[in-house]
DRENTORKOL-3810 file (N, C-alpha, C; in nm, 4 decimals):
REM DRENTORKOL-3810
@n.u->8.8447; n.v->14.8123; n.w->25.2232; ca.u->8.7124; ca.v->14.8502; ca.w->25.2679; c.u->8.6976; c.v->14.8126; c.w->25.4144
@n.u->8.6474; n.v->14.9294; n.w->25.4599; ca.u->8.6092; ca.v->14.8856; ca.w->25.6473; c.u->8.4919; c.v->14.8657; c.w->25.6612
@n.u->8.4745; n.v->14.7862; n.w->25.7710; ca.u->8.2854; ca.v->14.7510; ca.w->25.8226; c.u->8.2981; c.v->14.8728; c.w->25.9064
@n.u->8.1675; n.v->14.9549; n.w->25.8758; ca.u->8.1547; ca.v->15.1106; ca.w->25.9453; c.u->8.0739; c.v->15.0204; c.w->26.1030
@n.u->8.0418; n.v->14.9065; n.w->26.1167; ca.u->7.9969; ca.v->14.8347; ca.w->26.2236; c.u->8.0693; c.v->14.7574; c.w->26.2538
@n.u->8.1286; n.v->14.7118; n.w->26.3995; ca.u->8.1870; ca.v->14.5862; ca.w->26.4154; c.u->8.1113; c.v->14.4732; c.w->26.4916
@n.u->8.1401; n.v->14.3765; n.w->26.4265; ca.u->8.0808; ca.v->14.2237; ca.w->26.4401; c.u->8.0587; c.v->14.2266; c.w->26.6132
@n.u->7.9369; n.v->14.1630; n.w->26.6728; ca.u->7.9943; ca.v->14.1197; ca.w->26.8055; c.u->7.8983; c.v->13.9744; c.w->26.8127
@n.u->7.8937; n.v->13.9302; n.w->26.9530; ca.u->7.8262; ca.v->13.7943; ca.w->26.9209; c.u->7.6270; c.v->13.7942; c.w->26.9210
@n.u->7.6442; n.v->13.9467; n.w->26.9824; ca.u->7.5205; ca.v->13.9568; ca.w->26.9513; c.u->7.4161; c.v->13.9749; c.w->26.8141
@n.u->7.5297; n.v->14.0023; n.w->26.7348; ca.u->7.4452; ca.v->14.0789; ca.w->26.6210; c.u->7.4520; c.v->13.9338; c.w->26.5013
@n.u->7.5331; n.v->13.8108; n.w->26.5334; ca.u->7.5351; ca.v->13.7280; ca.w->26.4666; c.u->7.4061; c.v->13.6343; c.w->26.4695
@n.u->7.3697; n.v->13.5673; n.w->26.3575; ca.u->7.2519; ca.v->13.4807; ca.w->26.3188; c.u->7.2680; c.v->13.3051; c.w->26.4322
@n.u->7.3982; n.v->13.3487; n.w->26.4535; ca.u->7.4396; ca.v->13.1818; ca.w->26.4828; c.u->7.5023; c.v->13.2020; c.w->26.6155
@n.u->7.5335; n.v->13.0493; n.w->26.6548; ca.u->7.6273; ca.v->13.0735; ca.w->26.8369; c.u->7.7017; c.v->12.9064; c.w->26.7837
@n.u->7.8002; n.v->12.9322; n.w->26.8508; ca.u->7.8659; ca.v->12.7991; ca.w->26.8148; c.u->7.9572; c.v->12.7268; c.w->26.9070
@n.u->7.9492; n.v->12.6453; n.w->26.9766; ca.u->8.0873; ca.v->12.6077; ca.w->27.0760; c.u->8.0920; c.v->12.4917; c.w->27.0561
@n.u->8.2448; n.v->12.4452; n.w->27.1145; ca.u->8.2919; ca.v->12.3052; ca.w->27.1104; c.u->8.2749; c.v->12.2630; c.w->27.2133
@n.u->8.2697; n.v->12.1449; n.w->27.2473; ca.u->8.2920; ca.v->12.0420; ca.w->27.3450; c.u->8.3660; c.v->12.1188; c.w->27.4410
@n.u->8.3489; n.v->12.1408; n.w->27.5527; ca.u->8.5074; ca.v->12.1610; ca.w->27.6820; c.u->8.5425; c.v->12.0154; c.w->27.7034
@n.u->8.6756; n.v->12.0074; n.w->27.7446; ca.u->8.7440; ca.v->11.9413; ca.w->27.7607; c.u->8.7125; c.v->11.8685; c.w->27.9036
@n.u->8.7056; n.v->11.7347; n.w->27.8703; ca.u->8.6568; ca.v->11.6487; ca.w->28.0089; c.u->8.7831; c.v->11.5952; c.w->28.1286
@n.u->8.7475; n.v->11.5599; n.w->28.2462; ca.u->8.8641; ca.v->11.5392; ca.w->28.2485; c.u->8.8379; c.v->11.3849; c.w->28.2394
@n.u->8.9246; n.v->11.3138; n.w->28.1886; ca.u->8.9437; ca.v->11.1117; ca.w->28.2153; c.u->8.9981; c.v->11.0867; c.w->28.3414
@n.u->8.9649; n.v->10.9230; n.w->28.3372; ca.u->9.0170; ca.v->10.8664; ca.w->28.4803; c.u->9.1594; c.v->10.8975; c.w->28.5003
@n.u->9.2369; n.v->10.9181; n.w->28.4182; ca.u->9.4148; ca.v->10.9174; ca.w->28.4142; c.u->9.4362; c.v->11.0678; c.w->28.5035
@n.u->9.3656; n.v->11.1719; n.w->28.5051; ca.u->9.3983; ca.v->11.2693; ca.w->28.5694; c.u->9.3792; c.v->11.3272; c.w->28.4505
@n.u->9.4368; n.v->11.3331; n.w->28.3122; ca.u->9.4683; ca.v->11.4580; ca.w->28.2114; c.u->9.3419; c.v->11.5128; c.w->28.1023
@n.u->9.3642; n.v->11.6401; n.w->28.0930; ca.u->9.2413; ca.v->11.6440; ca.w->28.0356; c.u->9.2538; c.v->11.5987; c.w->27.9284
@n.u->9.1289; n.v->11.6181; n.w->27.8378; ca.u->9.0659; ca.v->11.5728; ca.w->27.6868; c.u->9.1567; c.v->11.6454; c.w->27.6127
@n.u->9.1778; n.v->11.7820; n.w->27.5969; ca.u->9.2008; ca.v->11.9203; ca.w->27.5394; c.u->9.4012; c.v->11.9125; c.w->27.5414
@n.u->9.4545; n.v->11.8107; n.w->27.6510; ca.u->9.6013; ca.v->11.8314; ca.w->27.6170; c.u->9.6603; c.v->11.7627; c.w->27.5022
@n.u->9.7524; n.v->11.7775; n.w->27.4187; ca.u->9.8142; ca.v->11.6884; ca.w->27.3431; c.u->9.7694; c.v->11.5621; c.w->27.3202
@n.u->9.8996; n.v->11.5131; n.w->27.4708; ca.u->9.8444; ca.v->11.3409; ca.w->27.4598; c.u->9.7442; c.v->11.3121; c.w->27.4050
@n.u->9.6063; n.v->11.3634; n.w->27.5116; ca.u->9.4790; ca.v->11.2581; ca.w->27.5387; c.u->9.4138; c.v->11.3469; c.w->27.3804
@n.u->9.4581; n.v->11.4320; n.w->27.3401; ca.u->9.4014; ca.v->11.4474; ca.w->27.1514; c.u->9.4791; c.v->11.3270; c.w->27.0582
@n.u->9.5466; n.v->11.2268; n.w->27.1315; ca.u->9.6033; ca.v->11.1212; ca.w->27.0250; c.u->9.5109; c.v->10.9891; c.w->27.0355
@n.u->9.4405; n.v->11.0152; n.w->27.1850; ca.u->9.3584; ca.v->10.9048; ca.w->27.2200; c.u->9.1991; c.v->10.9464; c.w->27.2228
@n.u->9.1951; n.v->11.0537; n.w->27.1478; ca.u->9.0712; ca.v->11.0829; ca.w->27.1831; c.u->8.9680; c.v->11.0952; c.w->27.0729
@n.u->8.9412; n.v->11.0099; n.w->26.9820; ca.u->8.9271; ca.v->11.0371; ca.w->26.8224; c.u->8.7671; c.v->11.1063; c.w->26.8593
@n.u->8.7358; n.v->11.1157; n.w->26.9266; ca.u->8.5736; ca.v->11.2286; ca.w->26.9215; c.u->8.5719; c.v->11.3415; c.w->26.9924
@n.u->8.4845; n.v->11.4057; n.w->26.8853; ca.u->8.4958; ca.v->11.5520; ca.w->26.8822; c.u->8.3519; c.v->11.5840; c.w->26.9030
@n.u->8.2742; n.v->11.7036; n.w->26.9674; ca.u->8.1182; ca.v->11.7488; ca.w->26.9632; c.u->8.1341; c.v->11.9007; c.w->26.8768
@n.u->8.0520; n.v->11.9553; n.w->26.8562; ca.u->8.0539; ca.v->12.0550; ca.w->26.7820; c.u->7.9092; c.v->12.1275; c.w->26.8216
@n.u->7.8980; n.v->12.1768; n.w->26.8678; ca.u->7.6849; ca.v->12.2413; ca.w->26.8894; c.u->7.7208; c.v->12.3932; c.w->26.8142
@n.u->7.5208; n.v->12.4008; n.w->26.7584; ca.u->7.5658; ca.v->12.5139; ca.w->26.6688; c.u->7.4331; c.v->12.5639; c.w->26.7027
@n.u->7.3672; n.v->12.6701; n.w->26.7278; ca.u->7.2513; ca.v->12.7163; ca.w->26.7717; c.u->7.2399; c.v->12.8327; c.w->26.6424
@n.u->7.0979; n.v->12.8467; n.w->26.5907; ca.u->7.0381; ca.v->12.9192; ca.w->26.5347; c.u->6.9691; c.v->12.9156; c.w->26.3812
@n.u->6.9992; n.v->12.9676; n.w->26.3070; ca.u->6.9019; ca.v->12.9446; ca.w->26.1790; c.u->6.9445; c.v->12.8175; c.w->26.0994
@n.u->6.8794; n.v->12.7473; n.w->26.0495; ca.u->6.9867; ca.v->12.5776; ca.w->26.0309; c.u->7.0177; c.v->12.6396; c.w->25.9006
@n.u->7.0127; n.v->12.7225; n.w->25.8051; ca.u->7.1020; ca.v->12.7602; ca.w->25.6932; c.u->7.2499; c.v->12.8172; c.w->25.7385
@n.u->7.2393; n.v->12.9211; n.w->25.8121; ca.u->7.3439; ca.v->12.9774; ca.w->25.8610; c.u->7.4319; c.v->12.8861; c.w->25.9577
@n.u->7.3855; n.v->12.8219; n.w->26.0150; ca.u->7.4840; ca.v->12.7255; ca.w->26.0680; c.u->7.5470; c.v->12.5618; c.w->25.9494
@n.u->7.4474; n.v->12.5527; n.w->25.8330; ca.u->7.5036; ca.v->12.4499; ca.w->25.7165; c.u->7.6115; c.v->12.5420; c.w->25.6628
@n.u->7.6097; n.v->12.6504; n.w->25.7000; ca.u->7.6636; ca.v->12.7743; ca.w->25.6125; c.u->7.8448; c.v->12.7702; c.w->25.6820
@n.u->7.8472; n.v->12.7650; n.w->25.8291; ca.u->7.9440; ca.v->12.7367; ca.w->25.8791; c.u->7.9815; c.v->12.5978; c.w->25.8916
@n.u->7.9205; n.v->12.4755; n.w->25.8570; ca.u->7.9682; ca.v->12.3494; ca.w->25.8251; c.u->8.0505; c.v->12.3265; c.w->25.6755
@n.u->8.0284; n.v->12.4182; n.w->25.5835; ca.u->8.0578; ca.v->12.4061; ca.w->25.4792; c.u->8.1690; c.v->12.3757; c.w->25.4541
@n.u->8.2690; n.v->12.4838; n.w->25.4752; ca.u->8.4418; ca.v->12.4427; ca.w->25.4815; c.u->8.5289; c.v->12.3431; c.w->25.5211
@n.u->8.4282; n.v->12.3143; n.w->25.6630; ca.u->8.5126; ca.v->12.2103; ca.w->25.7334; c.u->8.4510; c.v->12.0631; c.w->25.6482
@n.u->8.3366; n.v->12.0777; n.w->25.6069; ca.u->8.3280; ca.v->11.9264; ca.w->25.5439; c.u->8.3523; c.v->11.9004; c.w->25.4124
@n.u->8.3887; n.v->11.9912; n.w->25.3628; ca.u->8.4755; ca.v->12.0596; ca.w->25.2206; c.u->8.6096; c.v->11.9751; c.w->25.2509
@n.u->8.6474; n.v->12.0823; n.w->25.3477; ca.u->8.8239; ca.v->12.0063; ca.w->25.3798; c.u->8.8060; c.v->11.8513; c.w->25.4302
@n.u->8.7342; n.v->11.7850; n.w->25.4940; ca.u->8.7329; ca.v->11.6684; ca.w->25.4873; c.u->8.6940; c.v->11.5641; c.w->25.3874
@n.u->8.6057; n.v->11.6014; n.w->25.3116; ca.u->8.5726; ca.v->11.5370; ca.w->25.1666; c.u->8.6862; c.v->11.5560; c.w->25.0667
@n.u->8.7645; n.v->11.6168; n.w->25.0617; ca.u->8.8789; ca.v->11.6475; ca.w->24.9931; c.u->9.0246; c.v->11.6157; c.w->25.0296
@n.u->9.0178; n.v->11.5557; n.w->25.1600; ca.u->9.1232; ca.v->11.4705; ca.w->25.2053; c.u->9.2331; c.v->11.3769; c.w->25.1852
@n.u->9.3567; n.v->11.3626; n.w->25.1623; ca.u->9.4351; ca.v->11.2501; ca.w->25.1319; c.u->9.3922; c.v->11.0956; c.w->25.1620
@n.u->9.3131; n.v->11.0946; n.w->25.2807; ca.u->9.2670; ca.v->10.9774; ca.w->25.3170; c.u->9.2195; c.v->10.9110; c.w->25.2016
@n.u->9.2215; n.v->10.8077; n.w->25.1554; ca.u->9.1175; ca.v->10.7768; ca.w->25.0711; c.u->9.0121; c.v->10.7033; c.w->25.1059
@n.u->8.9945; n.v->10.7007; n.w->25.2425; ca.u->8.8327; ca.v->10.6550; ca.w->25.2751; c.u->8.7466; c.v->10.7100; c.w->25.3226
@n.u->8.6290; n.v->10.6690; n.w->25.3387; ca.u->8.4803; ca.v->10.7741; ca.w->25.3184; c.u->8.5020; c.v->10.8775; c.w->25.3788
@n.u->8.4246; n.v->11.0053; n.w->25.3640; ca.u->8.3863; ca.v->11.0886; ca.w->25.4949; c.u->8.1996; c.v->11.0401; c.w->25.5256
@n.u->8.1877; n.v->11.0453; n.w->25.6062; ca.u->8.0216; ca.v->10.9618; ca.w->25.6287; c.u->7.9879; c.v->11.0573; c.w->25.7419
@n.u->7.8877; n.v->11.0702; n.w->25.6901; ca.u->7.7562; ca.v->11.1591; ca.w->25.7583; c.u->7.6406; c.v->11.0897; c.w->25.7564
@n.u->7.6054; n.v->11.0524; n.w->25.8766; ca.u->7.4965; ca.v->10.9821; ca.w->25.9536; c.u->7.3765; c.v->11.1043; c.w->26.0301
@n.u->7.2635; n.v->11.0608; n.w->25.9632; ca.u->7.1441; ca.v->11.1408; ca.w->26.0304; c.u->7.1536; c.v->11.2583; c.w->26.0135
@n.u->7.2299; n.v->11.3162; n.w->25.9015; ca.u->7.2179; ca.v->11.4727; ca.w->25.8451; c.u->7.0551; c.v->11.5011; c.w->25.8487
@n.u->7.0867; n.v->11.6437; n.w->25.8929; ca.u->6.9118; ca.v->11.7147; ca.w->25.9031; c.u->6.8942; c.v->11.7377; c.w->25.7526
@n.u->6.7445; n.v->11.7236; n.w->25.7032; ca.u->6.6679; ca.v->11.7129; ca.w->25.6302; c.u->6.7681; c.v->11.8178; c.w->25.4895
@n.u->6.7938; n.v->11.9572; n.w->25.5399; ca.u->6.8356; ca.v->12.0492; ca.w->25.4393; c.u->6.9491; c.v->12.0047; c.w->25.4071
@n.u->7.0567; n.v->11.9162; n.w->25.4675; ca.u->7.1880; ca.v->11.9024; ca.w->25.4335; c.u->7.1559; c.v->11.7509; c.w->25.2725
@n.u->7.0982; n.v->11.7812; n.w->25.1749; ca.u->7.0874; ca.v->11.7347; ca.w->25.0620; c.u->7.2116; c.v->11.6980; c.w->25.0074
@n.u->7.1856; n.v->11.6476; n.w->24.8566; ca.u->7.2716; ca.v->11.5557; ca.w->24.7686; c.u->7.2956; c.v->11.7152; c.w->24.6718
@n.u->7.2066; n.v->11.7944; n.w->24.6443; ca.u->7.2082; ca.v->11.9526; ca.w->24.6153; c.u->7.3113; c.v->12.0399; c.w->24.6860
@n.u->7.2705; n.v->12.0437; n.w->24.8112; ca.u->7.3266; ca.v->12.1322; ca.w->24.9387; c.u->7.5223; c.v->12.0693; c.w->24.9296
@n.u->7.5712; n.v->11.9492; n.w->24.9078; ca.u->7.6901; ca.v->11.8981; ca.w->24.8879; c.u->7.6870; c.v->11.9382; c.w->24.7852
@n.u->7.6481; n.v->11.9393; n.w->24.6349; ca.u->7.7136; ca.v->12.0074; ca.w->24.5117; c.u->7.7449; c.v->12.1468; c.w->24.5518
@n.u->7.6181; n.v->12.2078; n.w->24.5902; ca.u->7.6461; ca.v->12.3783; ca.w->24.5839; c.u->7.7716; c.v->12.4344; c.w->24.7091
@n.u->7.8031; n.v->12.3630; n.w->24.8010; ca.u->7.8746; ca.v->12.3774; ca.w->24.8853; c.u->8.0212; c.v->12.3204; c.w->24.8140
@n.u->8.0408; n.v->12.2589; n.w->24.7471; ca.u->8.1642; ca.v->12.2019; ca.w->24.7053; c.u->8.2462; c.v->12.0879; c.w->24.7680
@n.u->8.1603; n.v->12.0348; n.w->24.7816; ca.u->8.2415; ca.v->11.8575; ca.w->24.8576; c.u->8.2352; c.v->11.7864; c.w->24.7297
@n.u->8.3590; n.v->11.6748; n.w->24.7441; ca.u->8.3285; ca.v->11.6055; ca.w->24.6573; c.u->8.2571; c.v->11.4780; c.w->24.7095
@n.u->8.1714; n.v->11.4809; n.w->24.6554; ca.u->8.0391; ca.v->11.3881; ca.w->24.6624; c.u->8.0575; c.v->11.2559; c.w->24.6007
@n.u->8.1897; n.v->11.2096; n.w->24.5623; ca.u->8.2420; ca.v->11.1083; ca.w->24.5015; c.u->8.3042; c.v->11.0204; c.w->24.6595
@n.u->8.3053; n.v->11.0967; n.w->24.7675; ca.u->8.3723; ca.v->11.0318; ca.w->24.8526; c.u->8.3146; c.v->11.0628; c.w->24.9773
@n.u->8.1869; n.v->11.0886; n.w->25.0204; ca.u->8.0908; ca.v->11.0892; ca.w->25.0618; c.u->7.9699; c.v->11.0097; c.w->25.0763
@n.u->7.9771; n.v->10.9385; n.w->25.2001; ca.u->7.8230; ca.v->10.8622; ca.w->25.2041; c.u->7.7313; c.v->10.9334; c.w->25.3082
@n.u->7.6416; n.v->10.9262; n.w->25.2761; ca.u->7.5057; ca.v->10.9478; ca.w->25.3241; c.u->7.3627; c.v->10.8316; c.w->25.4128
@n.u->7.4439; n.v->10.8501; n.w->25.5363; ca.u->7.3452; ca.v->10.6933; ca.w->25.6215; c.u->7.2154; c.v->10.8044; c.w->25.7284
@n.u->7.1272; n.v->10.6930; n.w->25.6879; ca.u->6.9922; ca.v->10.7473; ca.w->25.7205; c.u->7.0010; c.v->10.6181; c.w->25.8087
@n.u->6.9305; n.v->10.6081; n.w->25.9202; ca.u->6.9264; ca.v->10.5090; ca.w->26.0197; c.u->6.7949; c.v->10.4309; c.w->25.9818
@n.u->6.7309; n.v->10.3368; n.w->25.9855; ca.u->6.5930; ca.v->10.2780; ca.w->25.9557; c.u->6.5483; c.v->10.3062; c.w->26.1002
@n.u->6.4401; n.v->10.2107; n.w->26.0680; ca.u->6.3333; ca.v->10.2085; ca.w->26.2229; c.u->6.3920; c.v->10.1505; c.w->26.3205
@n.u->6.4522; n.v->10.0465; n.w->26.2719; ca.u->6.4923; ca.v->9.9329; ca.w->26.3990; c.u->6.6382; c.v->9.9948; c.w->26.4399
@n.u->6.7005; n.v->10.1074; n.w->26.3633; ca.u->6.8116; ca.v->10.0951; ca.w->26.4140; c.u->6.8714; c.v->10.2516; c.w->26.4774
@n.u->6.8931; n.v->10.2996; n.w->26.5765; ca.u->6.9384; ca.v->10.4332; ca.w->26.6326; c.u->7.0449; c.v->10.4766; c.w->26.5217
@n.u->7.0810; n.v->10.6030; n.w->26.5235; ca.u->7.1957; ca.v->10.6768; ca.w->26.4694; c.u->7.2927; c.v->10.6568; c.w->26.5381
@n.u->7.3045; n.v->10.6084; n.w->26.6742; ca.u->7.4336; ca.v->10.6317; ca.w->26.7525; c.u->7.4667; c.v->10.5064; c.w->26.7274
@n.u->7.4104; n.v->10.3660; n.w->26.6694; ca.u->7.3899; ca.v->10.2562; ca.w->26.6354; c.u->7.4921; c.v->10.2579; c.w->26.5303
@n.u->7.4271; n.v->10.3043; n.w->26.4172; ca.u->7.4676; ca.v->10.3445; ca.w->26.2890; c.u->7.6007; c.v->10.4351; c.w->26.3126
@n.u->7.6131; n.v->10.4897; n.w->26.3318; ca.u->7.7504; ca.v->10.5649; ca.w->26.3637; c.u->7.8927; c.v->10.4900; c.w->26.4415
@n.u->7.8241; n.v->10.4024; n.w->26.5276; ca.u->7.9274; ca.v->10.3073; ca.w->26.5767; c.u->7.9801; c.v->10.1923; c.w->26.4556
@n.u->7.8212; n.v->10.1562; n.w->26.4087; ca.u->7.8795; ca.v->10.0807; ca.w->26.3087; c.u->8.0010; c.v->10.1210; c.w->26.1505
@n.u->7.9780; n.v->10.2320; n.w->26.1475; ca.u->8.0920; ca.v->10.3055; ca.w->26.0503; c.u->8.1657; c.v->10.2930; c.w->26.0982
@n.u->8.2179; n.v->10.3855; n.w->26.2049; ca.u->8.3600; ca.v->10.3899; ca.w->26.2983; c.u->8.4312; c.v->10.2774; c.w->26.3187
@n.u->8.3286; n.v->10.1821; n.w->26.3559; ca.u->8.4194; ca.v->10.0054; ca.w->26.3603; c.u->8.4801; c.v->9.9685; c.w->26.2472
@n.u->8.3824; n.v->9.9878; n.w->26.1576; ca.u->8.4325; ca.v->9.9573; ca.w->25.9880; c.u->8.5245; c.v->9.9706; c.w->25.9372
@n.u->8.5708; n.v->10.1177; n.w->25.9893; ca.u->8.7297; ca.v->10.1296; ca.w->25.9676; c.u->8.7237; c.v->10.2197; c.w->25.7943
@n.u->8.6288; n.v->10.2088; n.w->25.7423; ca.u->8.5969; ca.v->10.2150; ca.w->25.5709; c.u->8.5921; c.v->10.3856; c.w->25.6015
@n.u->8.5827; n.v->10.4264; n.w->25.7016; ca.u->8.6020; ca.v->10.6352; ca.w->25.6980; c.u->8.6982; c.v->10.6662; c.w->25.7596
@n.u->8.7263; n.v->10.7869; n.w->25.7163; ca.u->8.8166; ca.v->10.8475; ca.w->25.8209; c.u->8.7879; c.v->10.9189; c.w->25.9192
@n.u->8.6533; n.v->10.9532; n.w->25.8862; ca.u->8.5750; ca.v->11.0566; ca.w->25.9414; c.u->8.4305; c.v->11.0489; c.w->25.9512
@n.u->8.3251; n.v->10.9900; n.w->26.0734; ca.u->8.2447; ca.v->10.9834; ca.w->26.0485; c.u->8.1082; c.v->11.1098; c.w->26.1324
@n.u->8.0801; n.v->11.1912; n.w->26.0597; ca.u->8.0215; ca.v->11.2826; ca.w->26.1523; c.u->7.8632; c.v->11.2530; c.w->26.1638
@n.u->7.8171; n.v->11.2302; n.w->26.2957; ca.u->7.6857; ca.v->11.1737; ca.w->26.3335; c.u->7.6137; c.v->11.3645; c.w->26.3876
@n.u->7.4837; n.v->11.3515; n.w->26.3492; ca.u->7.3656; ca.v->11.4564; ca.w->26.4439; c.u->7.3069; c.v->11.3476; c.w->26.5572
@n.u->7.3276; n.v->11.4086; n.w->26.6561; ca.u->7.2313; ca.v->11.3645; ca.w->26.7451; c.u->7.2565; c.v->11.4409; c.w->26.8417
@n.u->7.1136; n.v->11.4281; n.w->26.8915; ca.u->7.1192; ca.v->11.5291; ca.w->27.0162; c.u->7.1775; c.v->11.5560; c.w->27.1657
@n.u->7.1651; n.v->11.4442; n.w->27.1854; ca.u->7.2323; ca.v->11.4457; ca.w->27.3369; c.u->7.2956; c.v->11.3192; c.w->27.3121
@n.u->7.4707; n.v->11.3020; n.w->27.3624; ca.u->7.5840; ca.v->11.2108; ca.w->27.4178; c.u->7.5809; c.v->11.1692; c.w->27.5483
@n.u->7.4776; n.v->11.0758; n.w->27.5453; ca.u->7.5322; ca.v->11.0285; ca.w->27.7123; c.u->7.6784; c.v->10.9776; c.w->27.6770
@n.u->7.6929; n.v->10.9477; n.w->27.7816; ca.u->7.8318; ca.v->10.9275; ca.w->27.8684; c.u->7.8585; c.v->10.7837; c.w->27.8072
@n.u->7.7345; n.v->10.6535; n.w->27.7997; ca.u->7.7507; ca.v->10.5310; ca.w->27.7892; c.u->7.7612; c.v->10.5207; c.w->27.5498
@n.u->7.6685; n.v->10.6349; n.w->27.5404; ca.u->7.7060; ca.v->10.6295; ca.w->27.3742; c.u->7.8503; c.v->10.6802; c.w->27.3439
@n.u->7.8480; n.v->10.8047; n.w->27.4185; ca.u->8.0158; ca.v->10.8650; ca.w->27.4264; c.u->8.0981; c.v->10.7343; c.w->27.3817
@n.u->8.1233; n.v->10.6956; n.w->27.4953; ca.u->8.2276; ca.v->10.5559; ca.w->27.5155; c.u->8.2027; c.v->10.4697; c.w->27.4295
@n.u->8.1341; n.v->10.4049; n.w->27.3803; ca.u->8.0896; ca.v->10.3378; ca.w->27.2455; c.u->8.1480; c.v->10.4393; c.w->27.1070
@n.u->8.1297; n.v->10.5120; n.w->27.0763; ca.u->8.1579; ca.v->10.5553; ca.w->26.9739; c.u->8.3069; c.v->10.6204; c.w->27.0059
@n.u->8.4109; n.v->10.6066; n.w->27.1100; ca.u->8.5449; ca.v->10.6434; ca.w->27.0920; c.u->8.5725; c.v->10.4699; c.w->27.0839
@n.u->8.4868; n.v->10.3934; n.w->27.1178; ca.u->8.5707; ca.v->10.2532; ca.w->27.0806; c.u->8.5874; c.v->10.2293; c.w->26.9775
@n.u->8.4588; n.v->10.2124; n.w->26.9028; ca.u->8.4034; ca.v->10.1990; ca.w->26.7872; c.u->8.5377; c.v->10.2598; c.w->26.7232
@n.u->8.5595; n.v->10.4263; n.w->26.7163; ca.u->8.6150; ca.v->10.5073; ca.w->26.6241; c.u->8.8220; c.v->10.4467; c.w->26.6557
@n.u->8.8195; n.v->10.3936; n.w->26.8067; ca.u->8.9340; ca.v->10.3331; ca.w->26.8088; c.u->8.9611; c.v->10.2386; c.w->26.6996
@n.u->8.8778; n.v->10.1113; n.w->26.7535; ca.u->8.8948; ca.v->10.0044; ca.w->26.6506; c.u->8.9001; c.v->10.0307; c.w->26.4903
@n.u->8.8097; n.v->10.1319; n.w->26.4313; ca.u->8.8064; ca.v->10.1046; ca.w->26.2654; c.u->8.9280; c.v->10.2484; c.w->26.2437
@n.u->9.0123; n.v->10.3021; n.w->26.3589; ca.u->9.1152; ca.v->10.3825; ca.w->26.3517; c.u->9.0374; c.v->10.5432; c.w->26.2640
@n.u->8.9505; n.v->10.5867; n.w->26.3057; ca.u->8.8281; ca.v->10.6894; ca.w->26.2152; c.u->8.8234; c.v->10.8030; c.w->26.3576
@n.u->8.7791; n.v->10.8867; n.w->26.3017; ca.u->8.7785; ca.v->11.0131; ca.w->26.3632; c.u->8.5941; c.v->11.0370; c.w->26.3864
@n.u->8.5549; n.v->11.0542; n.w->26.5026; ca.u->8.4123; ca.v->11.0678; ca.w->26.5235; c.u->8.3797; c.v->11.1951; c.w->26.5623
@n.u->8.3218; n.v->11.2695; n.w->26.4594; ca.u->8.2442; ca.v->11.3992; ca.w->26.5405; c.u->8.0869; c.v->11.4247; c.w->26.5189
@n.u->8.0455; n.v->11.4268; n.w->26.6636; ca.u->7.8891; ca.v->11.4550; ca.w->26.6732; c.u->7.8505; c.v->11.6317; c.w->26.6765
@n.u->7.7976; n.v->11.5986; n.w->26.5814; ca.u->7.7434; ca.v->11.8017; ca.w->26.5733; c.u->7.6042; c.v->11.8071; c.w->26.6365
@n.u->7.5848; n.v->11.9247; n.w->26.7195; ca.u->7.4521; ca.v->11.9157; ca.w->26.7702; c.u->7.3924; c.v->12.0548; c.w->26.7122
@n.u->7.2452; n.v->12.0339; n.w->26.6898; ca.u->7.2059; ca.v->12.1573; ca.w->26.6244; c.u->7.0627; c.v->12.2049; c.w->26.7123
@n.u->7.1002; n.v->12.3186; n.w->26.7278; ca.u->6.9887; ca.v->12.3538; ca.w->26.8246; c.u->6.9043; c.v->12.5265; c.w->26.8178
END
């Protein structure tokens, strides 16, 4: 079967880009080999209807909940629709999945460092909106030390 229309980026519900590649003090960028062995954080921004973009989170946090690792995948400050529901019907296993809500006294980028140090995920994916430069660096330490993979998704 053919689409009698073809897809373009206009006609899609959603927009999506990654991070570009920074450059570090060493000279090399973010985006080569190497500095992807030293670089355990990742951004992700996703613009448009927040179903259709949970809609394109699905797989990838599928394949990470389903991982050889056997420690957490953790999601910090998920938006309101990303439920304990929204993980059944999507197909994660929810057996290896935590769910951190930040309190009053304490930021998400707070909370997110504190996983990553922990070392207890492999993978800890934080929402928040804007990465300064000084949280940046905190959360590749953080994700150094507890040896965890940090990606901030931004939704807009």
């Amino acid at each position: 079967m053919q689409l009698s229309q073809s897809l373009n980026a206009q006609s899609l519900p959603f927009e999506a880009a990654l991070a570009r590649p920074s450059r570090r003090d060493d000279g090399k960028t973010s985006g080569s080999p190497a500095a992807r062995q030293t670089e355990p954080f990742s951004e992700l921004s996703l613009r448009g209807d927040a179903g259709q973009c949970l809609f394109l989170l699905a797989p990838m946090l599928r394949e990470l909940s389903q991982g050889d690792d056997g420690r957490w995948l953790t999601l910090v400050a998920p938006p309101a629709n990303l439920s304990h529901g929204w993980l059944r019907e999507a197909g994660l296993n929810r057996e290896r999945i935590l769910l951190l809500h930040p309190s009053r006294e304490q930021e998400a980028s707070e909370l997110a460092c504190e996983a990553l140090r922990l070392g207890r995920s492999h993978t800890v994916v934080s929402w928040l909106d804007q990465v300064s430069r000084p949280t940046r660096h905190r959360l590749l330490q953080a994700a150094r030390i507890g040896r965890a993979q940090s990606l901030n998704i931004r939704l807009g």
